[in-house]
ROLUMNU-143316 format. One record per residue (C-alpha): residue in one letter; x, y, z. Coordinates in nm, 3 decimals. Layout:
N
+--------+---------+---------+---------+
| residu |       u |       v |       w |
+--------+---------+---------+---------+
|      A |       X |       Y |       Z |
...
+--------+---------+---------+---------+
***
This chain:
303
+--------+---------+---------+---------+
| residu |       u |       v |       w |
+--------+---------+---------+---------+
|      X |   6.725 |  20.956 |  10.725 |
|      X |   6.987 |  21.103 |  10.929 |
|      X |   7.044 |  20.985 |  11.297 |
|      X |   6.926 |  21.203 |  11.593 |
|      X |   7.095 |  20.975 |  11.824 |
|      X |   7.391 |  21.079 |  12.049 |
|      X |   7.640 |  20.728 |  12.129 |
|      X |   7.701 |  20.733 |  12.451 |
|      X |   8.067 |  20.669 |  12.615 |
|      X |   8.193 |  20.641 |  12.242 |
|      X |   8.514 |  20.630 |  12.240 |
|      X |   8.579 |  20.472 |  12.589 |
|      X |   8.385 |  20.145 |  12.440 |
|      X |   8.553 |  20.189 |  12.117 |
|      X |   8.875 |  20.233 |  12.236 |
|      X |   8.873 |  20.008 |  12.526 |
|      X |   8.845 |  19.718 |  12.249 |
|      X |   9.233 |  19.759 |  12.200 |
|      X |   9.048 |  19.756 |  11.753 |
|      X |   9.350 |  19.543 |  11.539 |
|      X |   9.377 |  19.704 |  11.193 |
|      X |   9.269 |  19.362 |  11.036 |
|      X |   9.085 |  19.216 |  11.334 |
|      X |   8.728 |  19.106 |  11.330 |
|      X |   8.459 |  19.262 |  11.566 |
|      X |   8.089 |  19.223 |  11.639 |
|      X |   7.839 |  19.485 |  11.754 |
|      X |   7.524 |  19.300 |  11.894 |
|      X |   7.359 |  19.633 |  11.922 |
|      X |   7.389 |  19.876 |  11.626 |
|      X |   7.132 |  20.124 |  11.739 |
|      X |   7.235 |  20.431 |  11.589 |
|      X |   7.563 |  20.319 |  11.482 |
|      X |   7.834 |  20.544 |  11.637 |
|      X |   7.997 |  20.231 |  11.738 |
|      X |   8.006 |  20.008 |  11.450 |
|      X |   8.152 |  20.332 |  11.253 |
|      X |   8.429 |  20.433 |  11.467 |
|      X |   8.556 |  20.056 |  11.496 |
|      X |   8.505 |  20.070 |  11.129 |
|      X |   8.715 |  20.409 |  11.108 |
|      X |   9.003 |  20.175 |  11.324 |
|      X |   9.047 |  19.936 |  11.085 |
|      X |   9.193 |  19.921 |  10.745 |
|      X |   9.125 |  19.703 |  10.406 |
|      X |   9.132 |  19.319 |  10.585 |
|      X |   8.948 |  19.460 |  10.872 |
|      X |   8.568 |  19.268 |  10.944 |
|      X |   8.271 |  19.404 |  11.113 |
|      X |   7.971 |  19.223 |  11.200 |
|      X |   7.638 |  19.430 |  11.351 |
|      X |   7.318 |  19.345 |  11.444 |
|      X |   6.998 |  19.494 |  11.479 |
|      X |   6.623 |  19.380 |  11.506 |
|      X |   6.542 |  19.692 |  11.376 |
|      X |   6.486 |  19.770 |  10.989 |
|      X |   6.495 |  20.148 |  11.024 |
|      X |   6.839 |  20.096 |  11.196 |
|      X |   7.033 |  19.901 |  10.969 |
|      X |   6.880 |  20.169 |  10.659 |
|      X |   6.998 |  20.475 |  10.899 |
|      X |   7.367 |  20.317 |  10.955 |
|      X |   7.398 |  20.221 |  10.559 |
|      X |   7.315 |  20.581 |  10.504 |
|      X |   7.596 |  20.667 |  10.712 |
|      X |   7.857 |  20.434 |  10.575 |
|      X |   7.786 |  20.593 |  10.292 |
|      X |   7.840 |  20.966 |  10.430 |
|      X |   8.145 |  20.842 |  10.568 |
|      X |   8.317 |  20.716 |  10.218 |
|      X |   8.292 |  20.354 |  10.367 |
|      X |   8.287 |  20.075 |  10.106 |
|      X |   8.287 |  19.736 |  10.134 |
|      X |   8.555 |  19.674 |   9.925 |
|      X |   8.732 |  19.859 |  10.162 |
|      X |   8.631 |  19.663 |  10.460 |
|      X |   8.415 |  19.378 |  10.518 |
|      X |   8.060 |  19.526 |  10.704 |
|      X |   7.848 |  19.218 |  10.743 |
|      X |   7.452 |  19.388 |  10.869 |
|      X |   7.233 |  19.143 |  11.048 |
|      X |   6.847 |  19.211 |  11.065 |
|      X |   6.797 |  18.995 |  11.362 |
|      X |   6.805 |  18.903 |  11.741 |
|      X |   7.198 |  18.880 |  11.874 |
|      X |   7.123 |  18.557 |  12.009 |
|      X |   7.170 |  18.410 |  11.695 |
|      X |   7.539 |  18.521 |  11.668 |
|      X |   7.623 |  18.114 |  11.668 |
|      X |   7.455 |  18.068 |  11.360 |
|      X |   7.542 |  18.411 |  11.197 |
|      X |   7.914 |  18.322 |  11.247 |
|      X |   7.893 |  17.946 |  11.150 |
|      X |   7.707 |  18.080 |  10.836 |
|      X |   8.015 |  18.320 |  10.752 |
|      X |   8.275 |  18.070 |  10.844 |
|      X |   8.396 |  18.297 |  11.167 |
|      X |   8.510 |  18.064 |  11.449 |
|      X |   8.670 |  18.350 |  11.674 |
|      X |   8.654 |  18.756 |  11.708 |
|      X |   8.897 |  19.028 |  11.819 |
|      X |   8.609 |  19.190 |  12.012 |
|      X |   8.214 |  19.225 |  12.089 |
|      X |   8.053 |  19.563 |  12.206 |
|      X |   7.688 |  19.561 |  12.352 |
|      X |   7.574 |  19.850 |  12.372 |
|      X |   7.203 |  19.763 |  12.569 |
|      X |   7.067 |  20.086 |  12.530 |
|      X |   6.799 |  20.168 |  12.264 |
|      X |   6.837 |  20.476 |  12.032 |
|      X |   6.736 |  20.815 |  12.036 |
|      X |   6.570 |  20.709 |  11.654 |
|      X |   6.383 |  20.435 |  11.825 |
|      X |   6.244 |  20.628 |  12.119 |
|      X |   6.103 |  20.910 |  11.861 |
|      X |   5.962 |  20.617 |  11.667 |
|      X |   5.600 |  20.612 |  11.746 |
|      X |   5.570 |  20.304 |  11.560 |
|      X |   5.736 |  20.116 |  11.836 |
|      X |   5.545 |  20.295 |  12.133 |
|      X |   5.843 |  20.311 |  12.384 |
|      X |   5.854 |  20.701 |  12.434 |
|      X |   5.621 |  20.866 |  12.680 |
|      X |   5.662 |  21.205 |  12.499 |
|      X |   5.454 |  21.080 |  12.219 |
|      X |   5.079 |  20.980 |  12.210 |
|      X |   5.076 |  20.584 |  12.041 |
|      X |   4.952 |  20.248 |  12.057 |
|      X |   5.146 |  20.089 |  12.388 |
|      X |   5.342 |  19.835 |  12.158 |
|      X |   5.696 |  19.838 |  12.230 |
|      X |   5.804 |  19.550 |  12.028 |
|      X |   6.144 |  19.598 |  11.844 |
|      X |   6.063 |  19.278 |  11.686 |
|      X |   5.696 |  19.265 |  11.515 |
|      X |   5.735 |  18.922 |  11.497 |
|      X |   5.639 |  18.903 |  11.887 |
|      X |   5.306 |  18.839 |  11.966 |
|      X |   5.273 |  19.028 |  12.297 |
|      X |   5.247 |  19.398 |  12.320 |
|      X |   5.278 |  19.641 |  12.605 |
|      X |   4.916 |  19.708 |  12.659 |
|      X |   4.832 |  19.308 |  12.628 |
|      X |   5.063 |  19.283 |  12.955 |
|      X |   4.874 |  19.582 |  13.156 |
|      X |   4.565 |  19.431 |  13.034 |
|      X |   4.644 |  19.100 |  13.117 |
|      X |   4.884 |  19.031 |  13.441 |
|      X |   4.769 |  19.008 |  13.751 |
|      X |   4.831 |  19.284 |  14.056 |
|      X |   5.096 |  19.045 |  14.215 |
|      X |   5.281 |  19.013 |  13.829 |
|      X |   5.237 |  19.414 |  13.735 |
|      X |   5.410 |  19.434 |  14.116 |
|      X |   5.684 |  19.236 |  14.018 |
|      X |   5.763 |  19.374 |  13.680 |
|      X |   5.786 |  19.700 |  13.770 |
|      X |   5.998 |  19.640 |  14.069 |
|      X |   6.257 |  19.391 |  13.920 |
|      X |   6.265 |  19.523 |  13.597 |
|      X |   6.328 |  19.892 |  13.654 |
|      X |   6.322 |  19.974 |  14.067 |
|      X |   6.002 |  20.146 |  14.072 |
|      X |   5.971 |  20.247 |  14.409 |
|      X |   5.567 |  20.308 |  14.345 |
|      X |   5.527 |  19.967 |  14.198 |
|      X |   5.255 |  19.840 |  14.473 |
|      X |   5.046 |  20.187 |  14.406 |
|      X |   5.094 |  20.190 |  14.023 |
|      X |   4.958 |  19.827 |  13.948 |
|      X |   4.671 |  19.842 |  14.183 |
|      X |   4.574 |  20.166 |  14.001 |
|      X |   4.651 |  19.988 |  13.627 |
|      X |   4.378 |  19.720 |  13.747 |
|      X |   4.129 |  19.972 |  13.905 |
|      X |   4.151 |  20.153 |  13.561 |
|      X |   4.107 |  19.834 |  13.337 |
|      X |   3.782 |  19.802 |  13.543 |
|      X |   3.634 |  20.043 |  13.291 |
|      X |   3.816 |  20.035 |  13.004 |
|      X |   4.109 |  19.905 |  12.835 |
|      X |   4.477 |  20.048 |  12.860 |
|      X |   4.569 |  20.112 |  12.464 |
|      X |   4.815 |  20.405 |  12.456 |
|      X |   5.098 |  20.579 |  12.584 |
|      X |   4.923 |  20.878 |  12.695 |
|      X |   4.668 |  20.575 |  12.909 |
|      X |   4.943 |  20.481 |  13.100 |
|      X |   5.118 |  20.836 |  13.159 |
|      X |   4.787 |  20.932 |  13.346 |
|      X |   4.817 |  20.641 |  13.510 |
|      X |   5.163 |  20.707 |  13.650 |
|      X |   5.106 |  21.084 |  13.727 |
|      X |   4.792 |  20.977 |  13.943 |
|      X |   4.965 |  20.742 |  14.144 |
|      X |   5.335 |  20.922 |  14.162 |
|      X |   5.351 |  21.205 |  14.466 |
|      X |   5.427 |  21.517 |  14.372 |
|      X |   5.725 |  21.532 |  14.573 |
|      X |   5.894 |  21.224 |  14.398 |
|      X |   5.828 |  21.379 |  14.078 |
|      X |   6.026 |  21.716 |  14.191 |
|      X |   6.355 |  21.490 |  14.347 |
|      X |   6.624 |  21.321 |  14.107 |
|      X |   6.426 |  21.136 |  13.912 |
|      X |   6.192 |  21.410 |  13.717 |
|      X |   6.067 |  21.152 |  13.489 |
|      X |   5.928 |  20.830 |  13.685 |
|      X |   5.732 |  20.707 |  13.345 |
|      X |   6.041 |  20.697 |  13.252 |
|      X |   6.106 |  20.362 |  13.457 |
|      X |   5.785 |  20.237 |  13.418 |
|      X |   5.819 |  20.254 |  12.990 |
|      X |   6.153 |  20.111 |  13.079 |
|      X |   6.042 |  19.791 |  13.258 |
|      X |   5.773 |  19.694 |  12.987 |
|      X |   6.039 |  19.736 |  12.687 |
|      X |   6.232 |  19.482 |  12.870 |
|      X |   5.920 |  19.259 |  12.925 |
|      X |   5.787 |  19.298 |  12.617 |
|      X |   6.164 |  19.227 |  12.429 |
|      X |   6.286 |  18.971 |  12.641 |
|      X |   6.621 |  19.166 |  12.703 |
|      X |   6.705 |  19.017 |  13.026 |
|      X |   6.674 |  18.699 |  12.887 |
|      X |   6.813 |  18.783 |  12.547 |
|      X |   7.106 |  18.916 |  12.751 |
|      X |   7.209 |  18.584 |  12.956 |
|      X |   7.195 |  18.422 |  12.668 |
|      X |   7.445 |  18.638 |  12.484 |
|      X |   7.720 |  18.672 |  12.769 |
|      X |   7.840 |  18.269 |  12.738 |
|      X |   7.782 |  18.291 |  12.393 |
|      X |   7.955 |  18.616 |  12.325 |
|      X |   8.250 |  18.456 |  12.532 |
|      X |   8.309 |  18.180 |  12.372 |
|      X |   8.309 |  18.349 |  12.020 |
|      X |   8.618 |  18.547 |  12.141 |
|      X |   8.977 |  18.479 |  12.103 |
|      X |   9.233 |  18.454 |  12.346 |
|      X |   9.315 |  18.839 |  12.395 |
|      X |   8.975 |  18.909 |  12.327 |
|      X |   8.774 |  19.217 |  12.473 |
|      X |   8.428 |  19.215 |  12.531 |
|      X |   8.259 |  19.533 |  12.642 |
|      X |   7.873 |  19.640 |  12.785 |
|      X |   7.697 |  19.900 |  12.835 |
|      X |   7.387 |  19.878 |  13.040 |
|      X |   7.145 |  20.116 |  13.163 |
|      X |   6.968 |  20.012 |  13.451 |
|      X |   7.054 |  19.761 |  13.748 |
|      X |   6.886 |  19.447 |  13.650 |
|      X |   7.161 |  19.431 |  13.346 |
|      X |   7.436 |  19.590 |  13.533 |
|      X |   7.409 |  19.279 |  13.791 |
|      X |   7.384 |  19.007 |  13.473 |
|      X |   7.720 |  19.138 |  13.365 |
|      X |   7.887 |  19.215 |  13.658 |
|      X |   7.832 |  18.851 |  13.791 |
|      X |   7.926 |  18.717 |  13.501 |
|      X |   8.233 |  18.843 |  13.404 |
|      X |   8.327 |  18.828 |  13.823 |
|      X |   8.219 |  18.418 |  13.784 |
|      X |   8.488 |  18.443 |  13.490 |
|      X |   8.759 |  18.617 |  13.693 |
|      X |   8.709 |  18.400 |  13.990 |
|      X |   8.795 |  18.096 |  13.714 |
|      X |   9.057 |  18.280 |  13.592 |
|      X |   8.927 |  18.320 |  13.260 |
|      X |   8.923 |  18.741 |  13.223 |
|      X |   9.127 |  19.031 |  13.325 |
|      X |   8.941 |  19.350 |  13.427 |
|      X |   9.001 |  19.622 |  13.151 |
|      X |   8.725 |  19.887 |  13.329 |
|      X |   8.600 |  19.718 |  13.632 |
|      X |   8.337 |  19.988 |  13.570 |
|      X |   8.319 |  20.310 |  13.416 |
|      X |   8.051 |  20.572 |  13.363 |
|      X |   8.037 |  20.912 |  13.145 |
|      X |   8.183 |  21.201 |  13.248 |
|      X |   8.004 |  21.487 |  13.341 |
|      X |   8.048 |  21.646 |  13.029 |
|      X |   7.875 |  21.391 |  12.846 |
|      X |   7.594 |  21.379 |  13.074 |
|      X |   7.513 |  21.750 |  13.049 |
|      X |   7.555 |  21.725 |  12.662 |
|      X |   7.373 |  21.385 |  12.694 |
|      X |   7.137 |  21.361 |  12.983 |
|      X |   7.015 |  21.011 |  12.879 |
|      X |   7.402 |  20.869 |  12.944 |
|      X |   7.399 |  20.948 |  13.285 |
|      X |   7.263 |  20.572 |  13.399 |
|      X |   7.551 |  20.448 |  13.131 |
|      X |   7.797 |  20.177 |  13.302 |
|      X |   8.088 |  20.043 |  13.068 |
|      X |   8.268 |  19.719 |  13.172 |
|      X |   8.504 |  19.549 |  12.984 |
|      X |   8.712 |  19.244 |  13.018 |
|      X |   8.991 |  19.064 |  12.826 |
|      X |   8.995 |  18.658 |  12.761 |
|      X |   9.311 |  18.515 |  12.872 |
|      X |   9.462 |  18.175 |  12.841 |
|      X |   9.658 |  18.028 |  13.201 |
+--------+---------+---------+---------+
***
């Protein structure tokens, strides 16, 4: 059960948390885990970690891993939370945490959970056009290509991932629902390679199902929503001295953060720890999927 998932910008996030020996930190977004584990490898016998993940498989891939890495809980305290990071309030209240040392987000989803064709988020694979992280969801992927409108497909596509082709892809979605039903993955990639010229396909971005799998995972998850809910939230579980750090991928979650934390600095309430900061270019030729990564990280400060 061994991760195939590369963290990306690991030890700028990890180490941009300033991690206290005995301080108490909070991933929202375990994932693969290369996080959680290096914060863990910071810290030492009255150190706390607290990580979330809506995802079963996750949490079972990341206790494998403590494991592999000699890391005990009598050693530390690792608190794993199979849920939504929205309920952080009630998680903490529940282990009588008031205030943290630091909170990464990492918004990104995992190598693991892209191969996963259980979840239906990968374009490489042939699967039922799910894309719920949480099963407990009612709406799938395919029930929102089935079911929107040409004016909402339009608008999903272009303000949840920038498709350029968004006017050309949803009238062809509802031309092809004419005669049958969009159920799969490998449905919707013909759909996109009709629609996509030939000469967009052969400029930067080589993938453009890519985007369009992208926009209906955030749809179908709620993660833009999900997300301003955990910024205020997130905030106010820190202590003064605090760092709170996020990785997005694309620019509808890039903006959430960025105004945020500049509303916060223009209140004095933060100082800028990376204003922004992406992967090198190492990383993104060992790590091609990092190359949309932007870190930003503030600190909570009393004046």
């Amino acid at each position: 059960m061994k991760t195939k998932h590369k963290t990306v910008l690991l030890q700028e996030a990890v180490d941009s948390l300033n991690i206290k020996p005995r301080g108490t930190y909070i991933d929202v977004t375990l994932g693969g885990g290369g996080h959680s584990l290096e914060i863990l490898k910071q810290m030492d016998y009255q150190g706390k970690l607290i990580a979330f993940d809506l995802d079963a498989e996750a949490i079972k891939r990341f206790e494998a891993l403590l494991i592999e890495n000699n890391i005990k809980n009598e050693n530390l305290e690792v608190i794993i939370v199979n849920d939504n990071f929205i309920e952080l309030e009630s998680v903490l209240l529940k282990n009588k945490i008031t205030k943290v040392d630091g909170i990464l987000a990492d918004l990104g989803l995992s190598t693991d959970q892209y191969l996963d064709s259980n979840i239906g988020i990968s374009f490489l694979e042939n699967s039922e056009l799910d894309m719920r992280i949480d099963k407990t969801k009612q709406v799938k992927a395919k029930d929102l290509l089935n079911g929107l409108y040409e004016k909402e497909l339009i608008k999903l596509f272009e303000d949840l991932a920038d498709i350029k082709f968004a006017k050309q892809l949803a009238r062809e979605i509802v031309q092809y629902r004419k005669d049958k039903s969009i159920e799969t993955t490998k449905d919707l990639k013909a759909i996109v390679q009709k629609v996509v010229p030939f000469s967009y396909r052969k400029g930067v971005q080589r993938n453009p199902e890519a985007k369009v799998f992208q926009a209906l995972r955030i749809a179908v998850n709620d993660e833009l929503l999900n997300l301003r809910s955990l910024l205020p939230l997130a905030f106010e579980t820190l202590d003064f001295g605090g760092r709170l750090a996020v990785i997005s991928f694309h620019s509808g979650e890039d903006r959430i953060v960025k105004n945020f934390f500049r509303e916060k600095k223009d209140n004095n309430k933060i100082e800028y720890v990376f204003k922004l900061l992406t992967p090198s270019e190492e990383e993104q030729k060992a790590n091609p999927r990092s190359s949309s990564a932007k870190l930003r990280v503030v600190e909570k400060i009393l004046k």
